[in-house]
C-alpha positions as a Markdown table, in Angstrom:
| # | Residue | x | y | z |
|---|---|---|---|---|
| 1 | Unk | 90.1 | 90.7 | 73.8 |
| 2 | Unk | 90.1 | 92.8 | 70.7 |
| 3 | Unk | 89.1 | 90.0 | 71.7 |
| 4 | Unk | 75.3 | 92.7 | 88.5 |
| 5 | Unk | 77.2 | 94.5 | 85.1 |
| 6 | Unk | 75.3 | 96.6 | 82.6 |
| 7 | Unk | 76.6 | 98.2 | 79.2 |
| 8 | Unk | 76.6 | 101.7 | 79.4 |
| 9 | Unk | 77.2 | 104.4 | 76.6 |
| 10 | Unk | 77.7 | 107.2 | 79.3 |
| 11 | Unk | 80.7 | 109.5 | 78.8 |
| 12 | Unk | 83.3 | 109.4 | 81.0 |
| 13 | Unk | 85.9 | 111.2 | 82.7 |
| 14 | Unk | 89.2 | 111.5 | 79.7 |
| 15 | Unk | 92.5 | 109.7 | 81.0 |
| 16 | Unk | 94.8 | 111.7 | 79.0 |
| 17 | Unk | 97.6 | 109.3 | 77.5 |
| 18 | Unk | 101.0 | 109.6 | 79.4 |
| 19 | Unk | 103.4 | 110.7 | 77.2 |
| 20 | Unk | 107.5 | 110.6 | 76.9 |
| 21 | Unk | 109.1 | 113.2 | 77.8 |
| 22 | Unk | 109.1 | 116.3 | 75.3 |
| 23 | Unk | 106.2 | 114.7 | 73.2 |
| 24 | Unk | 102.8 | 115.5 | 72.5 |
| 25 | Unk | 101.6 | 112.0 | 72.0 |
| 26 | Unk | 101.6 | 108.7 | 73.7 |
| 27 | Unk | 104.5 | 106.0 | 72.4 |
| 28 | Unk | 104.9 | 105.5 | 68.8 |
| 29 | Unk | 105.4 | 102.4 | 67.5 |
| 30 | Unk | 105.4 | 101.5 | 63.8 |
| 31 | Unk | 103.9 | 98.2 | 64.6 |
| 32 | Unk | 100.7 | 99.7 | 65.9 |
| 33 | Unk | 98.0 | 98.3 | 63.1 |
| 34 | Unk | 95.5 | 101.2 | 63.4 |
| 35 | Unk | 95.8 | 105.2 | 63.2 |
| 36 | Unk | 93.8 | 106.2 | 66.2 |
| 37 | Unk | 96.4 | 105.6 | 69.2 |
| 38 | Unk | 95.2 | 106.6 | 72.1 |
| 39 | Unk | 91.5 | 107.3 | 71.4 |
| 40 | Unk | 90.3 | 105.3 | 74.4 |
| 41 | Unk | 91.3 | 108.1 | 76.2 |
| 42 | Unk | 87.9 | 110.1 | 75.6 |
| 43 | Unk | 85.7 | 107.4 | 75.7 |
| 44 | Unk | 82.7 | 109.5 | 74.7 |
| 45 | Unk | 84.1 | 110.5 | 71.4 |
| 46 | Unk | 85.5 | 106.9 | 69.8 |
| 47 | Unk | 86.7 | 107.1 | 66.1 |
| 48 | Unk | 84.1 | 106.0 | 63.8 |
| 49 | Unk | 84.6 | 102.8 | 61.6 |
| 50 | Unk | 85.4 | 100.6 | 64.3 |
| 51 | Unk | 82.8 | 98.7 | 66.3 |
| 52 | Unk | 82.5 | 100.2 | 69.9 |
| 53 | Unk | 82.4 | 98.9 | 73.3 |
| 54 | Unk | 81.7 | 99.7 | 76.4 |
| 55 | Unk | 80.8 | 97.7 | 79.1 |
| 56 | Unk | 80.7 | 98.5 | 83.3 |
| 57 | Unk | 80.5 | 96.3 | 86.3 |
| 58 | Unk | 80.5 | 97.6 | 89.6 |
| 59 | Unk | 82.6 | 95.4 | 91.7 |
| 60 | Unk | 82.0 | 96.9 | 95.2 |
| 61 | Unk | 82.8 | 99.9 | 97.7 |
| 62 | Unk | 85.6 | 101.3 | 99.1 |
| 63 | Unk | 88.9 | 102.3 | 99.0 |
| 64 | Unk | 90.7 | 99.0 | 99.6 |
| 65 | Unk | 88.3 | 97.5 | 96.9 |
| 66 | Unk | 89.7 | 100.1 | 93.9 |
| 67 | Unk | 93.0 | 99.8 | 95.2 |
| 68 | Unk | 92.8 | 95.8 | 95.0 |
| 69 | Unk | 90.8 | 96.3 | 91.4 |
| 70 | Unk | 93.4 | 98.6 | 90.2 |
| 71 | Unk | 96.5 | 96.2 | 91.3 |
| 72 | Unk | 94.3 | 93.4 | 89.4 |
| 73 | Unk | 93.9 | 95.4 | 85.9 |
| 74 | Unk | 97.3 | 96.7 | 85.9 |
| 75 | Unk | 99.4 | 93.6 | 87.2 |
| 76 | Unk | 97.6 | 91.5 | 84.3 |
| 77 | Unk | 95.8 | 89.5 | 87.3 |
| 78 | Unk | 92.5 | 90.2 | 85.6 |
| 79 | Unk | 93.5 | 88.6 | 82.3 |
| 80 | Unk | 94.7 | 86.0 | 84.2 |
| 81 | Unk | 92.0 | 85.3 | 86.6 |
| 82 | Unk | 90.1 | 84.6 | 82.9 |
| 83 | Unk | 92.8 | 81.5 | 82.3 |
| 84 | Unk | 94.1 | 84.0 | 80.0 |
| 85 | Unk | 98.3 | 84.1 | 80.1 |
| 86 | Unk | 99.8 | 87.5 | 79.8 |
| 87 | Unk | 103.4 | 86.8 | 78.5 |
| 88 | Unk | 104.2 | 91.0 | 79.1 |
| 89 | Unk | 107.4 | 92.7 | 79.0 |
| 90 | Unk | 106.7 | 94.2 | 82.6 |
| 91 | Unk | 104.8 | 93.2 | 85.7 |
| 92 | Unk | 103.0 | 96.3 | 85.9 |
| 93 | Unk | 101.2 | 98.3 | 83.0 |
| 94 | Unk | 103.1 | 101.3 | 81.7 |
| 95 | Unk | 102.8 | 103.0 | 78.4 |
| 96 | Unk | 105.4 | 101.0 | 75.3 |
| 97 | Unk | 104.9 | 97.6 | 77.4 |
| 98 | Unk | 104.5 | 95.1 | 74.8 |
| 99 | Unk | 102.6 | 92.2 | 75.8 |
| 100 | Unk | 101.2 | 88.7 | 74.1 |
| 101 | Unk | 97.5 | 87.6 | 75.5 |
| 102 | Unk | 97.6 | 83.6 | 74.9 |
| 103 | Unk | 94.8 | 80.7 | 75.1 |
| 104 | Unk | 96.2 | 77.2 | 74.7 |
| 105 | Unk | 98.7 | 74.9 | 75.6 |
| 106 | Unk | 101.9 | 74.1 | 74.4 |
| 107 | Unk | 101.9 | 74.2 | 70.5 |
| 108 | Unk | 98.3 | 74.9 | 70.4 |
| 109 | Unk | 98.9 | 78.6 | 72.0 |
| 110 | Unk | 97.7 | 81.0 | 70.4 |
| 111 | Unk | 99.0 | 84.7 | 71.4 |
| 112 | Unk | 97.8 | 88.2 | 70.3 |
| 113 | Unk | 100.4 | 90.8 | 70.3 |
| 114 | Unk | 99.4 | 94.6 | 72.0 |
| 115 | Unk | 101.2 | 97.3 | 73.0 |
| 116 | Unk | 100.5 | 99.6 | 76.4 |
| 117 | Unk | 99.4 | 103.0 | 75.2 |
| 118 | Unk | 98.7 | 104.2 | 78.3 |
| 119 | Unk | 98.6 | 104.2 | 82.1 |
| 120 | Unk | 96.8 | 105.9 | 84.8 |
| 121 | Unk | 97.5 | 105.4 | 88.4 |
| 122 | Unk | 95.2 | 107.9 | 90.3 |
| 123 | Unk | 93.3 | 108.7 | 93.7 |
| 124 | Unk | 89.9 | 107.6 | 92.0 |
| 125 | Unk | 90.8 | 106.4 | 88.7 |
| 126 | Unk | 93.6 | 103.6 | 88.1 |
| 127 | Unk | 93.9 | 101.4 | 84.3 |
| 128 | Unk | 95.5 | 100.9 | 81.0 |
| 129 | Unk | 94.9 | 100.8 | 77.4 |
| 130 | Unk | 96.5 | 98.7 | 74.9 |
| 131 | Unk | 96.0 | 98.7 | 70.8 |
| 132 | Unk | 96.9 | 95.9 | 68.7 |
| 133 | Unk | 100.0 | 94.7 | 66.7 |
| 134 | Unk | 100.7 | 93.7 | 63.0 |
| 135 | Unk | 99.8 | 90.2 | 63.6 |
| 136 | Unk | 96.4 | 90.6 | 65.7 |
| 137 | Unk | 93.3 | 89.0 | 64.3 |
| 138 | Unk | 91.8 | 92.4 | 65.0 |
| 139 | Unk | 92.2 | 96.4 | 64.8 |
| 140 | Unk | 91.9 | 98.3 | 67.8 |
| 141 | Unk | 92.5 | 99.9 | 71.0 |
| 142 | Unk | 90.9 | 98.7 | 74.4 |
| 143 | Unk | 91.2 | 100.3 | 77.9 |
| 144 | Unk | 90.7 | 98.6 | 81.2 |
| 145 | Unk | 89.2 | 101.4 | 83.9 |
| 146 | Unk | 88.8 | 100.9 | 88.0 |
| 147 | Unk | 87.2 | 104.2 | 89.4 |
| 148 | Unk | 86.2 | 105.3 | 92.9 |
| 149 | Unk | 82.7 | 107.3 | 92.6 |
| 150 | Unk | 82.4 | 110.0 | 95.8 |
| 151 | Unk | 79.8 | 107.3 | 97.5 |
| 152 | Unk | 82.4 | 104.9 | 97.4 |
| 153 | Unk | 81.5 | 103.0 | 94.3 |
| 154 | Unk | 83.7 | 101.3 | 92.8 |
| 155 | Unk | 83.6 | 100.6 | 89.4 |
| 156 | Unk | 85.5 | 98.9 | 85.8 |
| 157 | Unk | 85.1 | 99.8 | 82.8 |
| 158 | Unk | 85.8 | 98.4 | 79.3 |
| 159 | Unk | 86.4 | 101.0 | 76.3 |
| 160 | Unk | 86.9 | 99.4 | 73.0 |
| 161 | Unk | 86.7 | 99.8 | 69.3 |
| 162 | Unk | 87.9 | 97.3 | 67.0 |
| 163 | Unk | 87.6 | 96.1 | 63.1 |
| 164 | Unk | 88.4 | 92.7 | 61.3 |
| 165 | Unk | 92.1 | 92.4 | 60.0 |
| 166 | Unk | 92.6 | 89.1 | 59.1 |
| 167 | Unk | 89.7 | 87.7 | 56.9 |
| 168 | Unk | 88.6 | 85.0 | 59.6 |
| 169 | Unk | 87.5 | 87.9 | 61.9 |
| 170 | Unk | 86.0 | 89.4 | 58.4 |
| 171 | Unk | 83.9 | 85.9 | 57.8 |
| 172 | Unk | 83.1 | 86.2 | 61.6 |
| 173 | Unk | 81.1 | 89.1 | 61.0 |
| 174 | Unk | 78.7 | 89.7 | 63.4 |
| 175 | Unk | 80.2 | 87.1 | 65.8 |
| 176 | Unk | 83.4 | 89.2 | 67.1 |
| 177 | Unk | 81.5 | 91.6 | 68.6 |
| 178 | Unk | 79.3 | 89.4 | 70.7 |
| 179 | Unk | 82.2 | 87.4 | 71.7 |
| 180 | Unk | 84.2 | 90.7 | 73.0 |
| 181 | Unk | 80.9 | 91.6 | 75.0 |
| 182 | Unk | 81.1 | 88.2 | 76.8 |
| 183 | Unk | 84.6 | 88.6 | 77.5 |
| 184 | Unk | 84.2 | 91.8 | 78.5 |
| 185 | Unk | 81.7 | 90.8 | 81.7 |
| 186 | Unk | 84.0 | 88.0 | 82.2 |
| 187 | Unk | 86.8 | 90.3 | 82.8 |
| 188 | Unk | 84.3 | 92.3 | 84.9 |
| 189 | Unk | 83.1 | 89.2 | 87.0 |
| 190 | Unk | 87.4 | 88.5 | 87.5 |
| 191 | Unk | 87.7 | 91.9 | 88.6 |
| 192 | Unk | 85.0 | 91.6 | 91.5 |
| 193 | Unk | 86.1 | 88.8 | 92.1 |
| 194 | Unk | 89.7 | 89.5 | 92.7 |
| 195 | Unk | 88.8 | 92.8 | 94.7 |
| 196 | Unk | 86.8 | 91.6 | 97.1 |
| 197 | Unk | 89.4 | 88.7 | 97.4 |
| 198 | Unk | 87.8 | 85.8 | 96.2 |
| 199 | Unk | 90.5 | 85.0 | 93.5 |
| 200 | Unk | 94.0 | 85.0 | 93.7 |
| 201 | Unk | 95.6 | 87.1 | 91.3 |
């Protein structure tokens, strides 16, 4: 995660972070391992010294398709519909959620630790961002976007930017990157998959 589709650099519409009440910024937390919480909210302008993603997949038409690919993105169904397991403090994405993303069984599991930065539950646009923890293998922040385009497009949308913290993902080098682009259309293909109810969430 910090880790037909096509990877796009177009700019998109900026979900503004939701804030608490009688701030100016989205949750703090002192256990966010990067300074640029929140950036996936303006997509065209990433912070620079991170790699950058973005990756889209259209996943269908209609209005009951983008509400069924929001519910799926913001319910953790997509993660899961990976064979990911989303141990999350909530059932539904809302900025300060904390949330472990694990692979493996048992005493093999290995979990990342994120934190919710922000949530958007719209007419025509519906996700989540998380960033990282101290203790993930990367740096980062990641958003997870379903929008409704006026033709009745539906589309999802992965914003990242990421760097190495721990020095396996430094000896990784150029590997990371291409890994989070394949899990990045995987999450896409779950998405579809799950909206046009081929999947159980």
């Amino acid at each position: 995660m910090i880790h037909p589709s096509h990877t796009t650099g177009r700019n998109q519409t900026p979900c503004p972070p939701r804030t608490p009440r009688g701030t100016g910024r989205p949750p703090a937390s002192p256990s966010f391992s990067y300074p640029d919480v929140g950036a996936t909210a303006f997509p065209g302008a990433l912070p620079s010294g991170y790699d950058h993603l973005r990756h889209r997949t259209l996943v269908g038409r209609g209005g009951d398709v983008f509400r069924a690919a929001g519910t799926a993105v913001t319910t953790w169904g997509m993660h899961r519909a990976t064979g990911a397991r989303v141990h999350a403090e909530a059932d539904r994405a809302a900025p300060g959620v904390r949330l472990r993303v694990a692979a493996g069984l048992g005493r093999l599991e290995y979990a990342v630790p994120c934190r919710v930065v922000w949530a958007a539950y719209g007419e025509d646009r519906t996700g989540l961002a998380y960033g990282t923890l101290e203790g993930h293998p990367e740096s980062g922040e990641e958003s997870f976007v379903v929008t409704l385009d006026p033709d009745g497009s539906v589309w999802f949308t992965v914003t990242a930017f990421s760097r190495p913290a721990r020095w396996y993902t430094r000896l990784a080098g150029p590997a990371v990157p291409v890994l989070q682009r394949w899990y990045a259309r995987r999450l896409g293909r779950a998405v579809r998959r799950l909206a046009q109810g081929r999947d159980a969430a």
